[in-house]
KEKE-3310 file (N, C-alpha, C; in steps of 0.2 Angstrom, whole numbers, plus 5000, padded with zeros to 4 digits):
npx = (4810:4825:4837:4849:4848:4850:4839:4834:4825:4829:4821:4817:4825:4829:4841:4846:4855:4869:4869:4880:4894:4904:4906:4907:4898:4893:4880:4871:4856:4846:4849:4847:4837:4829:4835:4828:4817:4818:4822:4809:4799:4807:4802:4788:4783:4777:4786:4797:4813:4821:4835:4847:4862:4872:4885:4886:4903:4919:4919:4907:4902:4906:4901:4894:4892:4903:4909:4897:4892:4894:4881:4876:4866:4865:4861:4847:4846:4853:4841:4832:4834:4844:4840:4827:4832:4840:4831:4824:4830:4833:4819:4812:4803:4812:4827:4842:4856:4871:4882:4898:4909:4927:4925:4918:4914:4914:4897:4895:4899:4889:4877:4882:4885:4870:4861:4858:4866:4884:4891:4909:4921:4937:4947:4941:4938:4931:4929:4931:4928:4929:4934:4946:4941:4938:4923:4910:4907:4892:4875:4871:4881:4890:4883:4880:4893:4899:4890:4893:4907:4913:4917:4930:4937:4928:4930:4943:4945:4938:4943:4956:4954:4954:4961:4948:4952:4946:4946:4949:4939:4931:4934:4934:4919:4912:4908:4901:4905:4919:4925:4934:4936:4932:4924:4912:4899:4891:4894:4886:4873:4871:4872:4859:4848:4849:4844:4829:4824:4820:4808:4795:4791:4797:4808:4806:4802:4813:4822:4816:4814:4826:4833:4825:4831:4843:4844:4835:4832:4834:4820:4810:4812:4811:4798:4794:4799:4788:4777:4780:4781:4768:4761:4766:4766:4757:4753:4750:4764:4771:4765:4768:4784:4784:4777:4786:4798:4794:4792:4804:4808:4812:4805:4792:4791:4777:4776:4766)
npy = (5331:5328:5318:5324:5335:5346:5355:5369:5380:5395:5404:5417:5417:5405:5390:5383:5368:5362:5343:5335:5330:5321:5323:5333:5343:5343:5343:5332:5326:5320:5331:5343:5344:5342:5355:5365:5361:5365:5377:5381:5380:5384:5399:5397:5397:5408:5414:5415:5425:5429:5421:5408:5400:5387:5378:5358:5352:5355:5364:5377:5370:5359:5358:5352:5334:5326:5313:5305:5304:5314:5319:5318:5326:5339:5350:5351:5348:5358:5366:5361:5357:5362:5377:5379:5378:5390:5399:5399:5404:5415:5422:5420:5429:5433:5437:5431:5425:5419:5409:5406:5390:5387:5381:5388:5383:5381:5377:5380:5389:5397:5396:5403:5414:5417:5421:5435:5439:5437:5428:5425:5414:5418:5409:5404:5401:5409:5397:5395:5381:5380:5380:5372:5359:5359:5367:5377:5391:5387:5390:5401:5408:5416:5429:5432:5435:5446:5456:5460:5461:5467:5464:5461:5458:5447:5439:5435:5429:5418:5410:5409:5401:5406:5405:5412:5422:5427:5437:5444:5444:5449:5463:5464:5467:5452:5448:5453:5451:5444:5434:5427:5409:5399:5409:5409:5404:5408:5423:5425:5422:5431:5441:5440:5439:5451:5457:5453:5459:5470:5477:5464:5466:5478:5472:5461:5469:5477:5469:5462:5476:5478:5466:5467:5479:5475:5472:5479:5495:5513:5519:5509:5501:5514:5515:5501:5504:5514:5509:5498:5506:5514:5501:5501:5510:5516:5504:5491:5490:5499:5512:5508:5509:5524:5529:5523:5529:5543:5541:5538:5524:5506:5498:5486:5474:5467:5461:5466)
npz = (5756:5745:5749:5744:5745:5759:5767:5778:5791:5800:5809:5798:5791:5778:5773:5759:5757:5746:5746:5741:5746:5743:5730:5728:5728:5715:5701:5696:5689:5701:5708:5703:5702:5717:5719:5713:5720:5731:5732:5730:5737:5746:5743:5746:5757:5767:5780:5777:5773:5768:5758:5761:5750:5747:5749:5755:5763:5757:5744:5736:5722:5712:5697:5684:5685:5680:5680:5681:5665:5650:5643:5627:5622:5626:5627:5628:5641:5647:5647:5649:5664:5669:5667:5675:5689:5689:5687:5695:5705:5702:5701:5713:5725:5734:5742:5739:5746:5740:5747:5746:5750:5747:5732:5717:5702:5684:5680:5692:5696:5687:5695:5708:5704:5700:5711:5722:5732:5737:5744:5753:5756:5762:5759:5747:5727:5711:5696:5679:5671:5657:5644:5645:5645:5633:5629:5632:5641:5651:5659:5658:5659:5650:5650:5661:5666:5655:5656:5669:5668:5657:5639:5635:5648:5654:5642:5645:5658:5655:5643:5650:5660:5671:5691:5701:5713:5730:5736:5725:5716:5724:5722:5707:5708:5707:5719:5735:5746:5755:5767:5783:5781:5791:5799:5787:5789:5797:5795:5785:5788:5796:5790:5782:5792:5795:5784:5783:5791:5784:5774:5767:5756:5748:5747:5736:5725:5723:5719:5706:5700:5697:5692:5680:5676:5672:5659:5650:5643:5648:5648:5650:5661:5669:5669:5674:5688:5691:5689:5701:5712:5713:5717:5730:5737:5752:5754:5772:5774:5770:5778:5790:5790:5788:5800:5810:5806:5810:5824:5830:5829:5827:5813:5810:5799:5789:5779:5771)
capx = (4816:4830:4844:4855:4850:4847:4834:4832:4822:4830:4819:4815:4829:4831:4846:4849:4861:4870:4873:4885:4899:4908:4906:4909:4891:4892:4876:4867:4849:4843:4852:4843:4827:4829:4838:4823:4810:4821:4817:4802:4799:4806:4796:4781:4783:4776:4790:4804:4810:4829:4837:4855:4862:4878:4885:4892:4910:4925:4918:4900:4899:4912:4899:4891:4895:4905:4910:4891:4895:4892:4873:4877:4857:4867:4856:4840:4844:4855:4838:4825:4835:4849:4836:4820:4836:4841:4824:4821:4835:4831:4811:4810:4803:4817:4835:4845:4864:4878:4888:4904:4915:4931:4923:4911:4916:4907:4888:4890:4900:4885:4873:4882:4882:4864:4860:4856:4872:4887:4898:4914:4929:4943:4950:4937:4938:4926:4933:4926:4936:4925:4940:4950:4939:4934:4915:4906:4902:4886:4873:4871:4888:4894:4878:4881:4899:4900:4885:4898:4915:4914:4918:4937:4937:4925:4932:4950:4945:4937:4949:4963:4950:4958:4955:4947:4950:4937:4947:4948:4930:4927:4938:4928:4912:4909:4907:4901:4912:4924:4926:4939:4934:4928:4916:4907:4892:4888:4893:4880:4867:4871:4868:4854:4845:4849:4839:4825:4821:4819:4801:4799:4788:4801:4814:4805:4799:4819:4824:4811:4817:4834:4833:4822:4834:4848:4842:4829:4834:4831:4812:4807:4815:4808:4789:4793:4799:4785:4771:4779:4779:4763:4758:4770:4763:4750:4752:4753:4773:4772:4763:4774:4789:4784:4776:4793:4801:4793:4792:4810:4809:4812:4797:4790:4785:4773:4776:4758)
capy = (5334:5323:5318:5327:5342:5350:5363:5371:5387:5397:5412:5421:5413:5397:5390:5378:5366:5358:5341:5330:5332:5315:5323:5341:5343:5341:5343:5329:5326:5322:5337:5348:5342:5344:5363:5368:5360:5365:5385:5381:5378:5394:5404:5396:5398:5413:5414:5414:5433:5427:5413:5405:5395:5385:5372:5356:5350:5359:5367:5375:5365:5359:5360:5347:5331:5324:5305:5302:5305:5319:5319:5323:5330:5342:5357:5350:5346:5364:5370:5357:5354:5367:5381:5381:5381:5397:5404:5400:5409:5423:5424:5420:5437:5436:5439:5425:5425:5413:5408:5401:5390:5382:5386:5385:5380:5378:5379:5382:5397:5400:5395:5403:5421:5420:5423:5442:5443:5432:5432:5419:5410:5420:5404:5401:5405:5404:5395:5394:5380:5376:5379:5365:5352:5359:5368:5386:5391:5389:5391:5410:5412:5421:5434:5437:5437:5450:5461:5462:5462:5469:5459:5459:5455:5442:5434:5433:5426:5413:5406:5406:5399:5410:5405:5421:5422:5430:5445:5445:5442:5458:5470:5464:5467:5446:5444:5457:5450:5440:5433:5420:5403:5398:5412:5411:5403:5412:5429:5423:5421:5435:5446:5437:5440:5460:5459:5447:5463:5476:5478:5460:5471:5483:5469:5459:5472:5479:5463:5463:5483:5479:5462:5471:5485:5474:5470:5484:5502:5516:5520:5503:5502:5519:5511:5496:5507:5519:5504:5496:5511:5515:5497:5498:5519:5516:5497:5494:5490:5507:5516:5506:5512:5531:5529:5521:5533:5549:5540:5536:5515:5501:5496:5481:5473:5460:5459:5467)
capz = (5753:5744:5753:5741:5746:5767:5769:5787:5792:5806:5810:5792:5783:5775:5769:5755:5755:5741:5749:5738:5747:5740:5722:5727:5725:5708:5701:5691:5687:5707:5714:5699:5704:5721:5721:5711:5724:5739:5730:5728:5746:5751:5741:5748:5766:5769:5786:5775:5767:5765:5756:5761:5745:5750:5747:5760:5762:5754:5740:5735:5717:5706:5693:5682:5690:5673:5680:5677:5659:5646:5638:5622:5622:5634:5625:5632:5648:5652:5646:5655:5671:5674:5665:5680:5693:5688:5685:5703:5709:5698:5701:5718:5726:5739:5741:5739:5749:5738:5751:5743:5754:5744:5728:5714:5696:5680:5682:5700:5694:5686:5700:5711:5702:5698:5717:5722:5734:5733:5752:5749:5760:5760:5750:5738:5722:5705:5690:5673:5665:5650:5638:5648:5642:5624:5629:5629:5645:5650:5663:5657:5662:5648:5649:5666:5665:5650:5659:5675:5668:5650:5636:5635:5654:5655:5641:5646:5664:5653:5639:5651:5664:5678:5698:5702:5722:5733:5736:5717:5714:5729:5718:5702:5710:5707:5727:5737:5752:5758:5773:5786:5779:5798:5797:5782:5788:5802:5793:5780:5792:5800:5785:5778:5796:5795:5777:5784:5796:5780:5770:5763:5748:5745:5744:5731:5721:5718:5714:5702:5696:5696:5688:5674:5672:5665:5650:5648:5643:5655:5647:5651:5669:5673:5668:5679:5693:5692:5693:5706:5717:5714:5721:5737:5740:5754:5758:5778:5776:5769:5781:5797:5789:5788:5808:5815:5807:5818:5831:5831:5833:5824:5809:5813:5794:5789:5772:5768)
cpx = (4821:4834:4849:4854:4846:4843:4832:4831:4826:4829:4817:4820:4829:4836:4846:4854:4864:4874:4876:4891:4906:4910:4906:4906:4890:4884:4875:4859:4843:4844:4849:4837:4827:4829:4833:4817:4813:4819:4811:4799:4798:4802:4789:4778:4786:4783:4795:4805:4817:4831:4846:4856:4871:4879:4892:4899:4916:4925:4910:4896:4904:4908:4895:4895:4897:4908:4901:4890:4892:4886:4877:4871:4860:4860:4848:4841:4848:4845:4831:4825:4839:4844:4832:4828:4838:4835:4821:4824:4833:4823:4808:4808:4806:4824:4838:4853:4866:4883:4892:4909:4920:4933:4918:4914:4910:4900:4889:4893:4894:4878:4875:4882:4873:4859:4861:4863:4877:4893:4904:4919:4934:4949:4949:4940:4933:4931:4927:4930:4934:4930:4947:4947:4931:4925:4915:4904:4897:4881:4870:4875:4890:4888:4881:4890:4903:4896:4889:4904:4917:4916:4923:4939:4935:4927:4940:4950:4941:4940:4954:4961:4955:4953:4955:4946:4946:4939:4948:4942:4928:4928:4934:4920:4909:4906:4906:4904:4915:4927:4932:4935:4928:4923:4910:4901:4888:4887:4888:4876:4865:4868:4861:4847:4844:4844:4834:4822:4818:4811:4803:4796:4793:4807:4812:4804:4805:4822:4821:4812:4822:4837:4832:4828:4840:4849:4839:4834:4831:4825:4807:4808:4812:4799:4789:4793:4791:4779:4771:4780:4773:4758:4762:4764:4757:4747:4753:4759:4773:4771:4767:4779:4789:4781:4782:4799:4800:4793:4799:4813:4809:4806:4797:4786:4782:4772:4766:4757)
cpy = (5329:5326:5323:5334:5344:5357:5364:5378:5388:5405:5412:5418:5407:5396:5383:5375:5361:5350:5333:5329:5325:5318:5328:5343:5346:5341:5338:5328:5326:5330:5342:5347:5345:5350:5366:5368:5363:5375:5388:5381:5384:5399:5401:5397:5406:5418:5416:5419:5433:5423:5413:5400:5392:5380:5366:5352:5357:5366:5368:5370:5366:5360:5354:5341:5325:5315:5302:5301:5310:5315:5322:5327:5333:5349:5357:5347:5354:5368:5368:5357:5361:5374:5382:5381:5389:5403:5403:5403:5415:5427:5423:5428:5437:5436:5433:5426:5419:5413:5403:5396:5386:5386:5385:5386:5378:5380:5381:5389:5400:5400:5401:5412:5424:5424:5430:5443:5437:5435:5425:5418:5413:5416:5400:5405:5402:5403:5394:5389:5376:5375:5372:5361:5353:5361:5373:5388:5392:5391:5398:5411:5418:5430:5436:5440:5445:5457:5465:5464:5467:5463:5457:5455:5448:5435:5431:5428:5419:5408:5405:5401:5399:5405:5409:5420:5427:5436:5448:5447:5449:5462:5468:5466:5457:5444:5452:5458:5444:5439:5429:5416:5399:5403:5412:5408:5409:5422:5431:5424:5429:5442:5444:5440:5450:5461:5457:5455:5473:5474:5469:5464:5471:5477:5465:5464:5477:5475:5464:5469:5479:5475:5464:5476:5482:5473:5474:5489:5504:5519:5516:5503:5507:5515:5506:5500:5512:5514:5501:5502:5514:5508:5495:5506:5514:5507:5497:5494:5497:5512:5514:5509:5519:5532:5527:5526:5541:5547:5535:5527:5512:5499:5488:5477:5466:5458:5460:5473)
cpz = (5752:5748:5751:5743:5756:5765:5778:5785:5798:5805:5802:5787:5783:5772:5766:5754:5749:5746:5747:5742:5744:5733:5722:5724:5717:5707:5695:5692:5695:5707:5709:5700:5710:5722:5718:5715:5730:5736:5731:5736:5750:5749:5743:5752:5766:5777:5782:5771:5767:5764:5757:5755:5747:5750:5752:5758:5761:5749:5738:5728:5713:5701:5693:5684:5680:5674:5680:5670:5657:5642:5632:5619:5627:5632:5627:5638:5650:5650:5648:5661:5674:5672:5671:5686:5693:5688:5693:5708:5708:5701:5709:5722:5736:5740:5743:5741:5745:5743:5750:5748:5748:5734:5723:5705:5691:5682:5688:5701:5696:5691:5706:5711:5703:5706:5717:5726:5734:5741:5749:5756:5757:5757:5747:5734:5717:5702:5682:5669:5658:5644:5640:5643:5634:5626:5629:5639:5647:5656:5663:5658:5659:5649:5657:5669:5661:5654:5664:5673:5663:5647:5635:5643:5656:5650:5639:5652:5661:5650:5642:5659:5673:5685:5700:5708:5722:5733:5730:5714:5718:5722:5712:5703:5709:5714:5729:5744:5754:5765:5777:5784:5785:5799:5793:5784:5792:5799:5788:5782:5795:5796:5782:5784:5797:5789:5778:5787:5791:5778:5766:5755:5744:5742:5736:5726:5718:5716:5707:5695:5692:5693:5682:5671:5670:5660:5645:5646:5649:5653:5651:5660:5671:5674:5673:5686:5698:5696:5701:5712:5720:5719:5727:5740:5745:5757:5766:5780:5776:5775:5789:5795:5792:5797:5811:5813:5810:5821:5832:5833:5825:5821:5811:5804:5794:5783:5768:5767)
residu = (UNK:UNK:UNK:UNK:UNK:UNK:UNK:UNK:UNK:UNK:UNK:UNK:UNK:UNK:UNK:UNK:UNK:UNK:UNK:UNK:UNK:UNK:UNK:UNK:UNK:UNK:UNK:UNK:UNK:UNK:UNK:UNK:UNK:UNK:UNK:UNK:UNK:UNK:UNK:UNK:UNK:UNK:UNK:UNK:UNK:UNK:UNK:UNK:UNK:UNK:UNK:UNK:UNK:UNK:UNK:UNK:UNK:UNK:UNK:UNK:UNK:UNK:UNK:UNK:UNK:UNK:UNK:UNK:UNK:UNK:UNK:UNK:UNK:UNK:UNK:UNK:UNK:UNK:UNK:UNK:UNK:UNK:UNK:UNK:UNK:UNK:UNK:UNK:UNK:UNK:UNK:UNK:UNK:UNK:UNK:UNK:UNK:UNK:UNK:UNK:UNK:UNK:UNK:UNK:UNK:UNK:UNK:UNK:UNK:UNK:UNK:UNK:UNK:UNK:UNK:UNK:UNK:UNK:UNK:UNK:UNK:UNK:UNK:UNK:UNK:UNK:UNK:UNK:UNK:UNK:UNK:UNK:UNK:UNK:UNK:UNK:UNK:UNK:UNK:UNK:UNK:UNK:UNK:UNK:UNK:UNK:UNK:UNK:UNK:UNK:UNK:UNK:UNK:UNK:UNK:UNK:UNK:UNK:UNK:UNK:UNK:UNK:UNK:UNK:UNK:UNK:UNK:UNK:UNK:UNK:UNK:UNK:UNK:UNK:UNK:UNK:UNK:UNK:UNK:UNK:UNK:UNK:UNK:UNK:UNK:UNK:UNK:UNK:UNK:UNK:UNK:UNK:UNK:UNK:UNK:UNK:UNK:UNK:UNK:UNK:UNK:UNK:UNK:UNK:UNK:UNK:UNK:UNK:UNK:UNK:UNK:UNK:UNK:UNK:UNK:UNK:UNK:UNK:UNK:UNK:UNK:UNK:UNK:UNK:UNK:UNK:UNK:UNK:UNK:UNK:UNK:UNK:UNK:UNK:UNK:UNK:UNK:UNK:UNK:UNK:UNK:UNK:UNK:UNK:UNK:UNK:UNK:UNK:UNK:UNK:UNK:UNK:UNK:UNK:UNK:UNK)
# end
């Protein structure tokens, strides 16, 4: 694993660290290789049914790391380098925690949304400040921006490139929680190892739905849901679920 990035298993979860800390892990061309092989990893290791994404020092990513300069080919590298980063968050068939401390800006906005939950430092905030220095923003932001906020919303927080604190980001739905600064890893962990102990099936395969149905209509979505039901019906996660629950205990799953 590159230096730039820390990966450690503990128990069922893995956490990914981003770790620039001199350059407020700025992401340039290592640290996009890396964070795609450090995903890569987690999804391969069988052991592992929850991912931590978080980033060390102060802040989880200021963004693209702009004192290496601007590619003016930026269009084929957000679509070589920073493209399979996202697609690894996205496709991974496990739940992926964003745990912001300080805060995440630019792409790592965008990184840090693409994750399935999103917990934060009660004084992080995200920033989008692509209209500061004349850009678009990118990373999918505005797609998943617009999908969450609506369009007036999404792109007022953008053009005036608001800092949207966490408690800001709760009430938006951007963050599902916000935490004291000093807790946030441990309360990461701590929710990461509560989801580590569900169906890992069932958790991949709403991802999967739930992914699908924001883009899909509800024809489409219903078809996906039906198929994957039929291929959970009857699995032995399946069948431990419905035993621990008559017999009043804790399910025990093996992801099978």
């Amino acid at each position: 694993m590159s230096e730039v990035i820390k990966y450690e298993r503990r128990g069922a979860v893995a956490i990914i660290t981003l770790s620039r800390p001199e350059s407020m892990n700025a992401f340039d061309t290592t640290l996009r290789a890396a964070t795609v092989e450090a995903f890569e990893r987690a999804r391969d290791d069988e052991q592992v049914r929850v991912v931590i994404f978080t980033g060390e020092g102060r802040c989880f990513s200021a963004g693209a790391d702009l004192k290496a300069g601007i590619d003016r080919d930026v269009a084929t590298i957000l679509q070589t380098e920073y493209r399979p980063v996202q697609e690894a968050i996205a496709q991974i068939p496990k739940p992926v925690i964003a745990a912001v401390p300080g805060s995440a800006a630019g792409i790592g906005m965008s990184m840090a949304l693409q994750c399935d939950l999103l917990i934060m430092a009660d004084n992080a905030f995200l920033l989008s400040p692509f209209t500061t220095i004349s850009l678009v923003p990118d990373g999918g932001l505005n797609w998943m921006l617009v999908r969450q906020l609506g369009y007036r919303r999404a792109f007022q927080l953008s053009v005036e490139s608001e800092r949207i604190t966490a408690e800001r980001c709760v009430e938006l739905g951007l963050a599902n929680k916000a935490v004291p600064a000093e807790d946030l890893m441990d309360a990461a962990f701590e929710w990461a190892e509560t989801l580590s102990k569900r169906a890992p099936l069932s958790l991949a395969a709403t991802k999967q739905a739930m992914r699908f149905a924001m883009d899909h209509d509800w024809a489409r979505s219903y078809d996906v849901e039906a198929k994957l039901q039929g291929e959970l019906l009857g699995t032995e996660d399946n069948q431990e679920g419905i035993n621990a629950f008559f017999e009043k205990r804790a399910p025990e799953f093996k992801g099978r």
